[in-house]
Backbone bond lengths (Angstrom), bond angles and torsions (degrees), N, CA, C in turn:
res aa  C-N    CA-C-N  psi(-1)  N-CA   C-N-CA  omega(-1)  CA-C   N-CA-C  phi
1 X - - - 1.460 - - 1.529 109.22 -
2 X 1.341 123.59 125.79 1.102 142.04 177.75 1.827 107.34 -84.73
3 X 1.128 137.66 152.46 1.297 128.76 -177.32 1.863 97.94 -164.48
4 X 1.376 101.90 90.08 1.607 110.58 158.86 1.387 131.64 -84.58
5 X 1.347 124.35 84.42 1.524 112.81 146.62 1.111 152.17 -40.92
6 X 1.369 136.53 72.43 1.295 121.95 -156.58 1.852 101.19 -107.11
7 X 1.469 119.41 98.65 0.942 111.82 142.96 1.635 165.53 -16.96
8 X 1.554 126.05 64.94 1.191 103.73 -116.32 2.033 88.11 -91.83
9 X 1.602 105.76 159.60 1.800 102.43 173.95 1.878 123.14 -80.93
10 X 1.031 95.46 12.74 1.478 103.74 -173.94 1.768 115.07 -144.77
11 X 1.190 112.19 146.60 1.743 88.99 159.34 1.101 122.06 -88.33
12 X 1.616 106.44 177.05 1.336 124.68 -145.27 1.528 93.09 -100.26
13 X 1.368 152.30 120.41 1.229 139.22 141.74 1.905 106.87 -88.86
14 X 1.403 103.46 165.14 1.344 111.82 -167.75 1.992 111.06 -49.43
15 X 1.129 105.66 -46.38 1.783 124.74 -171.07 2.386 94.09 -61.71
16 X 1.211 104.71 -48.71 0.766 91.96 178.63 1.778 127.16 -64.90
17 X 1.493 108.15 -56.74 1.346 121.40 160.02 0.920 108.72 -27.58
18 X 1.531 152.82 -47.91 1.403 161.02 -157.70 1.863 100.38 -88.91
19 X 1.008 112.58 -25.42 1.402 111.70 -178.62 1.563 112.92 -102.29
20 X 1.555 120.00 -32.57 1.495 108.79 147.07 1.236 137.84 -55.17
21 X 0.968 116.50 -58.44 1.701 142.68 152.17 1.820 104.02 -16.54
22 X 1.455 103.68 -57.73 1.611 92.97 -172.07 1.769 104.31 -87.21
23 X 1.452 112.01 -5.74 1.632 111.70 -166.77 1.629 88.11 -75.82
24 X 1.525 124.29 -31.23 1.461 119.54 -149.86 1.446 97.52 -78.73
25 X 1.091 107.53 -60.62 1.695 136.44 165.05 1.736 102.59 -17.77
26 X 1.273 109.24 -58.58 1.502 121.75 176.75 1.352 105.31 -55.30
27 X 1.301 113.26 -56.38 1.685 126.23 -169.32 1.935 110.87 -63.00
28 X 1.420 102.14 -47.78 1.891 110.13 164.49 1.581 102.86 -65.69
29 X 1.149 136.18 4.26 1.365 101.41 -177.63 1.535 109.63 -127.62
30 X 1.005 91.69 -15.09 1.793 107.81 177.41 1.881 106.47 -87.45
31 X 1.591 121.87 -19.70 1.246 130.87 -165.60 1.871 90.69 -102.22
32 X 1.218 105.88 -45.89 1.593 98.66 -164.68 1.960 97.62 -92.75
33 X 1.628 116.93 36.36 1.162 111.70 163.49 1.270 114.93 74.83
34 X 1.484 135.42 3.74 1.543 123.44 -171.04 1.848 103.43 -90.68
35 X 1.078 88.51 -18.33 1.703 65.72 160.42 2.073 97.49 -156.94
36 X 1.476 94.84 171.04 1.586 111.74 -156.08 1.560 112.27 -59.85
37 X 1.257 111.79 -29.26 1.760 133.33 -158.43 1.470 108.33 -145.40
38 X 1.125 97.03 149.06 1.820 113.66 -167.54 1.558 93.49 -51.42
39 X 1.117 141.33 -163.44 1.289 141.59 -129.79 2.167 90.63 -128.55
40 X 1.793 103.75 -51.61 1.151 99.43 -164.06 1.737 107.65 -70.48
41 X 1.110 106.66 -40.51 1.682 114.66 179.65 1.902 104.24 -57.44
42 X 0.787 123.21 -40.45 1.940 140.71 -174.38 1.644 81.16 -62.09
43 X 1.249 129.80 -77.77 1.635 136.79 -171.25 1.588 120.00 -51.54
44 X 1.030 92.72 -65.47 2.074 110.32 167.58 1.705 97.00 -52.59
45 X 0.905 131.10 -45.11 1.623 119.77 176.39 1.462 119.72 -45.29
46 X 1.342 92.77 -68.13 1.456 114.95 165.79 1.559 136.03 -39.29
47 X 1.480 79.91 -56.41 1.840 84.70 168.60 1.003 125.83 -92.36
48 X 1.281 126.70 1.82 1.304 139.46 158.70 1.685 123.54 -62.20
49 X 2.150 101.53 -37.51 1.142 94.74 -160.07 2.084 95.28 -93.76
50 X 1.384 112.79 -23.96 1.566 116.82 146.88 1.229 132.08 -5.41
51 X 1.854 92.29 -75.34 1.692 103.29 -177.75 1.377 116.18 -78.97
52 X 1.611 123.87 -18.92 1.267 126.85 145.53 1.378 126.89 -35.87
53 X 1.256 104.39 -64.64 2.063 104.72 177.76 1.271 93.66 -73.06
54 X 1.075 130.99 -34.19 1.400 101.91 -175.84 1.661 116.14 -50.39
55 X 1.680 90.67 -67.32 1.287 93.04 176.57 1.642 145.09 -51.04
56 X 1.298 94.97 -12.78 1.680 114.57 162.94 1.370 124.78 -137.64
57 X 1.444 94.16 36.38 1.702 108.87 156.52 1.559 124.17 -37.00
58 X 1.480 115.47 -49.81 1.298 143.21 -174.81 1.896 116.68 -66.64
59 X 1.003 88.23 -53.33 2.018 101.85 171.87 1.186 107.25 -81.15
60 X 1.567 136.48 -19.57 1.684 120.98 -172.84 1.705 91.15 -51.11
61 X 1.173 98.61 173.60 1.524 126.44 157.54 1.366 112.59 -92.90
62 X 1.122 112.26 108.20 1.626 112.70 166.12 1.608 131.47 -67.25
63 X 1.696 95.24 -16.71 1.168 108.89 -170.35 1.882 107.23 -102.07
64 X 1.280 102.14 20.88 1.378 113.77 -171.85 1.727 122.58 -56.78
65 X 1.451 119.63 119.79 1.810 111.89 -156.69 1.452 107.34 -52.94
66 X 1.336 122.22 178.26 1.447 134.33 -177.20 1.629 100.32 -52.45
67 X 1.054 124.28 158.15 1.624 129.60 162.22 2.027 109.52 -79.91
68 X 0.927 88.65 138.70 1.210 120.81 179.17 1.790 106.53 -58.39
69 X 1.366 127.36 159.27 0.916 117.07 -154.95 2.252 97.05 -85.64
70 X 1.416 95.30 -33.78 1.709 120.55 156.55 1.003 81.59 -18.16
71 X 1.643 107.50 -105.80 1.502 135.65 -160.63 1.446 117.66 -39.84
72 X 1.094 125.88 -47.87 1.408 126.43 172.95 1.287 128.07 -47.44
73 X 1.584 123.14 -36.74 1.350 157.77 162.88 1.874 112.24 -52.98
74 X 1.336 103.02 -56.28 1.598 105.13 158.21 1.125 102.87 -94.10
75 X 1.081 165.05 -93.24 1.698 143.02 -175.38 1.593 104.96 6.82
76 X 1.436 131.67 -50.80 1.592 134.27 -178.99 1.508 103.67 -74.21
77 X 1.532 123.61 -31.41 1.659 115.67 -146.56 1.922 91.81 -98.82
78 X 2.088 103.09 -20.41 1.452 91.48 161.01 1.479 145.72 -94.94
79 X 1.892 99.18 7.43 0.785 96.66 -166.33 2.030 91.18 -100.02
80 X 1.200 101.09 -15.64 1.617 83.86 168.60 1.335 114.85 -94.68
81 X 1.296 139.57 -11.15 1.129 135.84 158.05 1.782 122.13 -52.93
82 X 1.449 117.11 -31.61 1.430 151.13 176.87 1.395 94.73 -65.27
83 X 1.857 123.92 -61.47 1.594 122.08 -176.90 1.496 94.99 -61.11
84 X 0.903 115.83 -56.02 1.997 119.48 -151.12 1.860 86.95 -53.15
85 X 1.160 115.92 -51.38 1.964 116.15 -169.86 1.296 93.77 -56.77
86 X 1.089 127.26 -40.68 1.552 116.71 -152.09 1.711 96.90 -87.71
87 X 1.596 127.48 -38.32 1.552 125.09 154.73 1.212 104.07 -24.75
88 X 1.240 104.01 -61.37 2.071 105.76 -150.51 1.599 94.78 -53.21
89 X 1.778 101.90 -70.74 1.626 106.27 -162.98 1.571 114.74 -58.07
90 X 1.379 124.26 -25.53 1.827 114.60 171.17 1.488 100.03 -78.04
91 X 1.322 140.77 -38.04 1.197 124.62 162.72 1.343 115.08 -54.31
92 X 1.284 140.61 -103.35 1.557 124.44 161.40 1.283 113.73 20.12
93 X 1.239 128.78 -76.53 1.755 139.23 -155.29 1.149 87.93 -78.71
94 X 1.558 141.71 -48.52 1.526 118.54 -153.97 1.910 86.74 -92.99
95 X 1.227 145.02 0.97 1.967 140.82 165.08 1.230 107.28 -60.81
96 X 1.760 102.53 -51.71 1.288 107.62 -155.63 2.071 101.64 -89.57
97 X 1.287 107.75 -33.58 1.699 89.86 149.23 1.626 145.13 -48.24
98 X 1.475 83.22 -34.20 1.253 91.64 175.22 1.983 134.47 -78.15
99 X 1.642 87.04 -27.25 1.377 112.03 -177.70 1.599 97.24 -72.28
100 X 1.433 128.15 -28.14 1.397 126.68 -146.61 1.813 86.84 -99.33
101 X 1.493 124.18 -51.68 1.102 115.38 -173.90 2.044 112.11 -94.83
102 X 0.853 107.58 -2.51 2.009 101.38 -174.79 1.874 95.24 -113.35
103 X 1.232 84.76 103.77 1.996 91.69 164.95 1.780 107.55 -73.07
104 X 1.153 119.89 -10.16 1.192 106.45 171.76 1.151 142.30 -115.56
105 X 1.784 98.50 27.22 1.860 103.36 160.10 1.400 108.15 -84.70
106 X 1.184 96.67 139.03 1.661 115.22 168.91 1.692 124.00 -134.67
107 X 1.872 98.91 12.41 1.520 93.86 159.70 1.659 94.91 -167.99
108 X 1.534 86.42 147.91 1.204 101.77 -172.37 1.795 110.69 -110.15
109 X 1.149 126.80 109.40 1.435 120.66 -148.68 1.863 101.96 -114.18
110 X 0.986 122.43 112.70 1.469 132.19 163.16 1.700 121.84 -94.21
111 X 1.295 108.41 117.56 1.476 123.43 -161.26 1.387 100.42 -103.23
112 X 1.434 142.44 132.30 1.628 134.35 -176.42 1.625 76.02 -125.17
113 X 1.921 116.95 141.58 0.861 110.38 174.75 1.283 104.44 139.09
114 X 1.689 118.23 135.70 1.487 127.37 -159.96 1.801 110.53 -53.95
115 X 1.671 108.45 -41.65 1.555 99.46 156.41 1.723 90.60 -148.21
116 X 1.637 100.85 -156.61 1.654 108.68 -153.34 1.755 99.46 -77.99
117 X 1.741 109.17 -27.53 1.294 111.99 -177.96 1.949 127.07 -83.50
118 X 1.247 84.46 11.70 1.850 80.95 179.07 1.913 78.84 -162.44
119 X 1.155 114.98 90.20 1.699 131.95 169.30 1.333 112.55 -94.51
120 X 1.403 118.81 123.85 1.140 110.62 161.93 1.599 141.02 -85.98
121 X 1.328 113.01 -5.67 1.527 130.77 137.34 1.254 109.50 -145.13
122 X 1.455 113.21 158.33 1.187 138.95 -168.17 2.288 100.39 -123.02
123 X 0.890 113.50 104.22 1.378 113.24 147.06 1.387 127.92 -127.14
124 X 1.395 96.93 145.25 1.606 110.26 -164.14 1.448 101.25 -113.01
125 X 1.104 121.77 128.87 1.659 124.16 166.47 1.454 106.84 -114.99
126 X 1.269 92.80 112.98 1.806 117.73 170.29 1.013 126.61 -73.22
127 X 1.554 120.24 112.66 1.565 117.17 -167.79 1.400 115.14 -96.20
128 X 1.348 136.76 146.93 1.515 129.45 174.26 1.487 117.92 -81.77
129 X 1.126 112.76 158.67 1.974 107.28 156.64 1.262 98.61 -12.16
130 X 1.410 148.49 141.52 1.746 131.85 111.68 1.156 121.59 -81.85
131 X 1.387 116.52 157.71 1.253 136.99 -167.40 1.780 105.97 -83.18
132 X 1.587 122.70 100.72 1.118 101.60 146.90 1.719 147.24 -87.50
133 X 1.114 118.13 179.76 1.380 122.42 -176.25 1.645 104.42 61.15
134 X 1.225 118.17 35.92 1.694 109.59 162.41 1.738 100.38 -93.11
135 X 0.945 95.82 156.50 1.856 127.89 157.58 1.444 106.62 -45.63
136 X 1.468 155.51 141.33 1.506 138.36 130.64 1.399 90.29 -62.72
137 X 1.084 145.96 -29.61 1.391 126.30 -146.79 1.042 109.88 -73.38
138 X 1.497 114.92 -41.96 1.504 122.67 167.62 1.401 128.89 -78.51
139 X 1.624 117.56 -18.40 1.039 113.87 173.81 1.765 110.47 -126.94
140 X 1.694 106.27 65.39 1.865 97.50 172.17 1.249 121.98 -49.86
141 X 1.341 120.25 166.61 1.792 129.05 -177.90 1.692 108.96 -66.70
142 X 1.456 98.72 -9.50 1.597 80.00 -158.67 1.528 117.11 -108.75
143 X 1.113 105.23 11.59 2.165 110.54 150.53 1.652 94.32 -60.52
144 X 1.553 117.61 -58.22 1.620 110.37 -168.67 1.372 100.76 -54.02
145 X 1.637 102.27 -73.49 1.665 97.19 -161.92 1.306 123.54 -32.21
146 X 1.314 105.95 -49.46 1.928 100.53 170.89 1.533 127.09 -65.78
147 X 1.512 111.78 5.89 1.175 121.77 179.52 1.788 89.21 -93.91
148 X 1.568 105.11 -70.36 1.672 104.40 176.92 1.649 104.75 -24.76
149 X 1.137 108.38 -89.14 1.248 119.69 -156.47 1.598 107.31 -41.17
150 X 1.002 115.12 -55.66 1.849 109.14 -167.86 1.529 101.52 -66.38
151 X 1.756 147.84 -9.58 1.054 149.60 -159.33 1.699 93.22 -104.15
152 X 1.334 110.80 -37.34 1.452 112.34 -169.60 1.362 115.88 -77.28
153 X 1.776 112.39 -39.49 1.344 113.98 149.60 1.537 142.64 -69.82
154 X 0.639 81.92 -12.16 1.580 102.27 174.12 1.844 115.06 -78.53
155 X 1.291 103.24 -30.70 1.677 113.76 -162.05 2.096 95.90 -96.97
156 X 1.494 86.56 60.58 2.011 88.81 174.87 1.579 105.13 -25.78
157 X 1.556 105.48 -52.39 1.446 96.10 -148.20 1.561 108.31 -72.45
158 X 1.856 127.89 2.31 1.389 97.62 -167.73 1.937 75.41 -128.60
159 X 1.319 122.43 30.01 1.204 119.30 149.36 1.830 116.91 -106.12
160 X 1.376 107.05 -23.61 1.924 109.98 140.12 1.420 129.73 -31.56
161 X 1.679 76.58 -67.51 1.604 79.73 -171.90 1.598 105.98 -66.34
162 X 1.431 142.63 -62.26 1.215 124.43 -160.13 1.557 96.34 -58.87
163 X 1.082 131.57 -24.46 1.701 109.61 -164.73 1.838 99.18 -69.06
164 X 1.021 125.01 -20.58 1.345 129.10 178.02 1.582 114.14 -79.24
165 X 0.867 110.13 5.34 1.667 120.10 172.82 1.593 78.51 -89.09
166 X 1.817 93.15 128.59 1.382 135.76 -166.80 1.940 101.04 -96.54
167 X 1.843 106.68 78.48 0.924 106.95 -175.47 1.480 128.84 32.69
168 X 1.490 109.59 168.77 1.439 124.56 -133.67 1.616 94.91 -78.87
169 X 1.343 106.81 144.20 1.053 125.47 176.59 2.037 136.94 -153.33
170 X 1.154 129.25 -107.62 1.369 99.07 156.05 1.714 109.66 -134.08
171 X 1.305 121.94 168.36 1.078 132.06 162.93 1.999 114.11 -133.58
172 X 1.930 82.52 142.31 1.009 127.25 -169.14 1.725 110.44 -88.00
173 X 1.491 141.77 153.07 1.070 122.81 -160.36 1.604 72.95 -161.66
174 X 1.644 125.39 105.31 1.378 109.74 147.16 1.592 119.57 -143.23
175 X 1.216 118.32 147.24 1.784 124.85 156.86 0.995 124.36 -27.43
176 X 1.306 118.51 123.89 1.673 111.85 152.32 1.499 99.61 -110.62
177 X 1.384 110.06 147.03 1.009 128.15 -142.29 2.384 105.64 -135.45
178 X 1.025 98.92 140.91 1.858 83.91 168.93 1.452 126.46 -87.22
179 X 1.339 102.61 125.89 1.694 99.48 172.37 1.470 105.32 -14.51
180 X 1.931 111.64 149.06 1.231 125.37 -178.53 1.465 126.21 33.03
181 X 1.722 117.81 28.63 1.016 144.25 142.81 1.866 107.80 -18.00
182 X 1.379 128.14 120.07 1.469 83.64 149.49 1.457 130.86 -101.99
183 X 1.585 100.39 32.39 1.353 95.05 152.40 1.955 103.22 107.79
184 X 1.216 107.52 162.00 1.670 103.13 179.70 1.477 116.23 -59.88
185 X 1.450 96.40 152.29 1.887 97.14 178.90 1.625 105.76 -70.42
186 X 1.170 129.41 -69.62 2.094 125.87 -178.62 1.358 89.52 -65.39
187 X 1.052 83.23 176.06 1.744 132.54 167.71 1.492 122.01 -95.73
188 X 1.480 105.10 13.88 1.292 93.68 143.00 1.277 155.89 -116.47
189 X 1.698 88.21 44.12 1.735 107.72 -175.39 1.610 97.34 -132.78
190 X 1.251 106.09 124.44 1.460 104.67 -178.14 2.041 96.98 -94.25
191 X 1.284 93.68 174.01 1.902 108.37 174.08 1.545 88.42 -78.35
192 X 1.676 112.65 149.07 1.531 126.87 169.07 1.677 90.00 -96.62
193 X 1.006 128.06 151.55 1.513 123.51 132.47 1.566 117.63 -54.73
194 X 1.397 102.06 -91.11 1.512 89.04 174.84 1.491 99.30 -148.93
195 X 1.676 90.20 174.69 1.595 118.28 -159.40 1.140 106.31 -122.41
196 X 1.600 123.96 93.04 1.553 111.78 -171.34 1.579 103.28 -84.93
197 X 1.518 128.73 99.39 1.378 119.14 156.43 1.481 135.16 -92.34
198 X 1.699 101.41 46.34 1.258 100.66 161.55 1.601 111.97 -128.37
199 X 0.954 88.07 20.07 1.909 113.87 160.57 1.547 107.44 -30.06
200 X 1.171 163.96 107.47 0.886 153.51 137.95 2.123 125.53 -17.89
201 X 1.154 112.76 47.81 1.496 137.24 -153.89 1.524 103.72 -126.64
202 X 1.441 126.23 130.84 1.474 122.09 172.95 1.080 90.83 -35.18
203 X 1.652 131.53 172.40 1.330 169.62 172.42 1.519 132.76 -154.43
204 X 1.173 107.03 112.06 1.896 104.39 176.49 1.218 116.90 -101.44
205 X 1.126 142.22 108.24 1.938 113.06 155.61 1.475 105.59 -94.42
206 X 1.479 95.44 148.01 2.027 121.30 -176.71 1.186 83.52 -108.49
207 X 1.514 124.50 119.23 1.564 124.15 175.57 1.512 101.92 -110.25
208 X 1.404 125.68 97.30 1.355 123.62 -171.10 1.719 99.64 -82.69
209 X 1.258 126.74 135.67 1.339 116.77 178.43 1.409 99.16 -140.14
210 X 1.666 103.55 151.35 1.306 112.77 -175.75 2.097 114.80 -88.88
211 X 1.142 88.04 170.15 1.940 92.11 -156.35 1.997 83.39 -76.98
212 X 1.436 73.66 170.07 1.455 81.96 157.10 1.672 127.59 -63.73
213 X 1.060 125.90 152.69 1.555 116.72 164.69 1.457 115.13 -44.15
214 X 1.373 102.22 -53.74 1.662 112.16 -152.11 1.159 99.63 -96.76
215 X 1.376 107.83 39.98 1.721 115.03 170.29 1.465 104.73 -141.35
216 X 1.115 120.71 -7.77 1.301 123.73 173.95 1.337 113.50 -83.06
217 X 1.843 126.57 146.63 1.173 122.12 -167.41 1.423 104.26 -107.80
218 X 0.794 153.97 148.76 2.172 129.21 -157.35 1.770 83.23 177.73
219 X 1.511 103.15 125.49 1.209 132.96 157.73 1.645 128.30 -134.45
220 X 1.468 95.60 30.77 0.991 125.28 -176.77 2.138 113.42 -82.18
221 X 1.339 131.58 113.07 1.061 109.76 176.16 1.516 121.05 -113.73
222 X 1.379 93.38 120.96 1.600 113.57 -162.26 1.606 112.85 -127.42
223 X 1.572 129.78 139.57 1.061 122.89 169.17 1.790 137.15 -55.24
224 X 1.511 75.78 -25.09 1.803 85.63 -151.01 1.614 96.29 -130.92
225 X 1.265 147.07 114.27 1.654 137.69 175.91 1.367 86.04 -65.09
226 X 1.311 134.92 167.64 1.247 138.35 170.71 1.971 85.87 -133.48
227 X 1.377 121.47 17.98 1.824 110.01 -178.30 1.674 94.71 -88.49
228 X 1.231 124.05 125.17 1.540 136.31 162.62 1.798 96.18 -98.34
229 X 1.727 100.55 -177.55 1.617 101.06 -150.54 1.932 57.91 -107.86
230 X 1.728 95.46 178.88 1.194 100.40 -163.88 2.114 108.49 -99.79
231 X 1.368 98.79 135.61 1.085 106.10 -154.78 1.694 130.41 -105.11
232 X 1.126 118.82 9.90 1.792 147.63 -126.34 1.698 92.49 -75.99
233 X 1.223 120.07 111.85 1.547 126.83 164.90 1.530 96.83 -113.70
234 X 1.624 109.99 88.61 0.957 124.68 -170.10 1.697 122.03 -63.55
235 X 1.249 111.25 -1.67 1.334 121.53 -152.61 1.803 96.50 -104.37
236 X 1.611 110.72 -50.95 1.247 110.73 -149.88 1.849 106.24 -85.41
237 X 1.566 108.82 17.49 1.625 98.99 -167.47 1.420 96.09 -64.71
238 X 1.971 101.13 -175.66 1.379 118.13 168.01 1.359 97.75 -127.98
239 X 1.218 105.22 161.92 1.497 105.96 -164.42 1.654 102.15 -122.87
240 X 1.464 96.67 167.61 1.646 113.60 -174.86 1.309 106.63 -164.14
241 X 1.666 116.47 120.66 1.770 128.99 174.39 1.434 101.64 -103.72
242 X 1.483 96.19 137.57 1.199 122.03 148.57 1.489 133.68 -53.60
243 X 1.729 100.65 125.05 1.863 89.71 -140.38 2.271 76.28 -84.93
244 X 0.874 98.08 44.49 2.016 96.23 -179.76 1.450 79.53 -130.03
245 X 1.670 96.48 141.05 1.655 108.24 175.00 1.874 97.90 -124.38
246 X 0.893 117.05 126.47 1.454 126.91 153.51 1.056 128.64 -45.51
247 X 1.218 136.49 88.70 1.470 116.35 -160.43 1.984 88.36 -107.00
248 X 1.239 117.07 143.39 1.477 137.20 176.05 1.450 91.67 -97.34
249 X 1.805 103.30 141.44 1.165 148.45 -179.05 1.551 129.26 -144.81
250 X 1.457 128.74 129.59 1.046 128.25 -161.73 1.635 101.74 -120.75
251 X 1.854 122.91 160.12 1.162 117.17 -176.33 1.530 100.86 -85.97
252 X 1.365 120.02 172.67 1.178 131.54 162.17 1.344 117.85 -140.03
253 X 1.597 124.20 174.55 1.203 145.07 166.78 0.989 144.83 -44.82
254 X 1.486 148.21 58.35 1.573 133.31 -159.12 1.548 91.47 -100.11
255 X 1.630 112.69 123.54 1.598 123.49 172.91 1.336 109.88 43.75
256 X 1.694 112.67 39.92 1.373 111.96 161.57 2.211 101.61 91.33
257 X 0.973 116.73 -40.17 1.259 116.14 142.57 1.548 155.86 -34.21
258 X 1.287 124.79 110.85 2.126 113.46 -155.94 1.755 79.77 -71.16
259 X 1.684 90.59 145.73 2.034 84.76 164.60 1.504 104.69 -95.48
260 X 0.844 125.59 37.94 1.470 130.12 156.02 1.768 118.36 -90.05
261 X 1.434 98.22 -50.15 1.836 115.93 165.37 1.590 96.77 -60.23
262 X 1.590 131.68 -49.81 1.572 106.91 -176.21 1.404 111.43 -66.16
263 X 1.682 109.37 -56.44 1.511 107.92 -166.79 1.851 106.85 -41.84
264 X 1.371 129.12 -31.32 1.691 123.48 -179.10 1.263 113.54 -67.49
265 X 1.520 122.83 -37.76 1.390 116.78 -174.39 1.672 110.27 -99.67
266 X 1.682 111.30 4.80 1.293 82.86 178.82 1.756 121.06 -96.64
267 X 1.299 132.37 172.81 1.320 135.80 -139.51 1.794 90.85 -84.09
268 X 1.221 130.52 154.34 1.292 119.01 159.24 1.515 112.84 -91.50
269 X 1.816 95.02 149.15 1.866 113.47 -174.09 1.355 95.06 -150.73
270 X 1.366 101.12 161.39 1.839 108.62 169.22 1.104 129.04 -4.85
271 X 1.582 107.18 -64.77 1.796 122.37 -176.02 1.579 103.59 -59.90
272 X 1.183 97.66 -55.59 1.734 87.01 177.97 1.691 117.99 176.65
C-alpha cells in the first residue's frame, strides 16, 4: 500500500478540484504506460493536426491516390489514438461536472486493469470538503498544482510501481460517493455493486488535504465558508463508473520507425 499525503497550499473550490483530479489522471496514465507520451504532447499533436485540416479543408485533394500500405498502418494507429483523446476529454468534462454540481463526492477512484473485477492497481484520490462561493480569481489552481506535481514526483515509490504495470491496458474512472448519496447528476456514472479493496492488488491512496484556515490568504466575500476539516470514512462510500472506458495504447514500428514520428511529418489529405 502506497499512501500519499499531499498537503494542499490553497483551498480547494470545486473548478479547481476538477483540474487536479484530471492533472493526476494525466500523470497515472502516461507513468503506468497507457499511452506513449506525457499527456500534453499526445493532445497538442492532435489538435494541432485538427486545426490544420481544418484550416485547409478547402485545398486538400479529394482526389488523393489510395494510401500506401505505410500510411494505412498510421491511418489505424491515428485513428485509435483520436478515440483514446476523445475518452480522456468526455471523461474529464463529465469529473469536472460532476465535482461542480454533487457536494458529495469525496473520492475519486482510478482502476488500471483488463476490467473493474480483476485490477491491476487500484488508486484512490481522496477529496476534502471544497470550498464553495470562492472567487478563482483569488484562488487559481496553480499554488495546488505545484503542490500536486512536486508530491507526485517526488513519491519514487508510486511512480515504480505504475511503471511496472505490464503494458497498456484499460482504465477505470469511478466516484466515491456518501452514504444515502442520491447519487451523480448525468448518466454518465452508473451504480458499482461492489468494490472489493482488499483484493490483494497494488494500491495507492492520493490524500488531498485542505490547509489550515489560518494559512489561507482569502479576500474572498462570502457568507458561509463551506471548508470542513477533513473527514474520510474510507470504508462506507458508494460507488459510481464511468460508463467511458480508457482503453491504453502503445506506439509501434513501421520499417523500424515510431508511427507517432510518421503520423507528424506526414502531409495532410482526406483520411486525415
Amino acid at each position: 500500500m502506497i499512501n500519499l499525503k499531499i498537503i494542499l497550499e490553497d483551498i480547494l473550490t470545486p473548478i479547481n478540484c476538477s483540474i487536479l483530479i484530471k492533472e493526476i489522471i494525466k500523470y497515472i496514465a502516461y507513468n503506468s504506460k497507457q499511452i506513449p507520451h506525457n499527456y500534453e504532447i499526445f493532445s497538442r499533436m492532435l489538435l494541432n493536426r485538427q486545426r490544420n485540416f481544418m484550416a485547409n479543408s478547402e485545398s486538400i485533394d479529394e482526389s488523393a491516390p489510395v494510401l500506401s500500405m505505410k500510411e494505412t498502418k498510421v491511418h489505424i494507429f491515428y485513428k485509435k489514438m483520436n478515440a483514446v483523446f476523445e475518452n480522456f476529454e468526455s471523461t474529464f468534462k463529465s469529473l469536472e461536472n460532476e465535482l461542480c454540481l454533487c457536494s458529495d463526492i469525496r473520492e475519486v477512484m482510478v482502476i488500471i486493469g483488463p476490467n473493474i473485477s480483476v485490477p491491476k492497481h487500484i488508486i484512490r484520490i481522496l477529496i476534502p470538503s471544497l470550498a464553495v462561493g470562492h472567487s478563482i480569481a483569488y484562488h487559481p489552481a496553480r499554488k495546488n498544482l505545484l503542490s500536486v506535481y512536486r508530491n507526485l514526483l517526488e513519491c519514487n515509490e508510486l511512480s515504480d510501481s505504475l511503471f511496472k504495470t505490464n503494458g497498456p491496458t484499460n482504465m477505470f474512472i469511478l466516484l466515491g460517493l456518501l452514504p444515502n448519496s442520491d447519487g451523480p447528476k448525468s448518466s454518465n456514472f452508473h451504480p458499482v455493486d461492489h468494490i472489493n479493496l482488499k483484493q490483494n492488488v497494488q494500491k495507492t491512496i492520493i490524500d488531498l488535504t485542505n490547509p489550515l484556515i489560518e494559512n489561507v490568504d482569502c479576500n474572498c466575500e462570502i457568507n458561509n465558508d463551506n471548508i470542513k476539516l477533513n473527514s474520510n470514512n474510507y470504508e462506507n462510500y458508494i460507488y459510481f463508473k464511468s460508463i467511458t472506458i480508457i482503453n491504453g495504447f502503445k506506439d509501434f514500428k513501421i520499417d523500424g520507425v515510431s508511427a507517432l514520428n510518421i503520423f507528424r511529418t506526414l502531409p495532410i489529405t482526406k483520411n486525415f
